[in-house]
C-alpha angles and dihedrals in degrees: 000000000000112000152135146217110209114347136138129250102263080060096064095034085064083053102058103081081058091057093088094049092058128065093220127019123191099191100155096115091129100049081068091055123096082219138006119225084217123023090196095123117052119199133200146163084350100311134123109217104189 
């Protein structure tokens, strides 16, 4: 389980070489945040778009 409560973008973007080591990720800390230091990542429908 790889996964986050509250965290931006650039923070998820530093997990994601982990993703294929881990059989479930919650990494949709930023979609929580009024604003994201770093839109880097979109996310819709449950789905992370890099």
């Amino acid at each position: 389980m790889l996964g986050c409560m509250l965290c931006t973008s650039r923070a998820i973007n530093a997990a994601l070489p982990l993703m294929p080591l881990v059989n479930f990720a919650d990494l949709d800390g930023p979609t929580w945040l009024a604003v994201d230091v770093e839109p880097a990542l979109r996310f819709t429908t449950g789905q992370l778009h890099l």
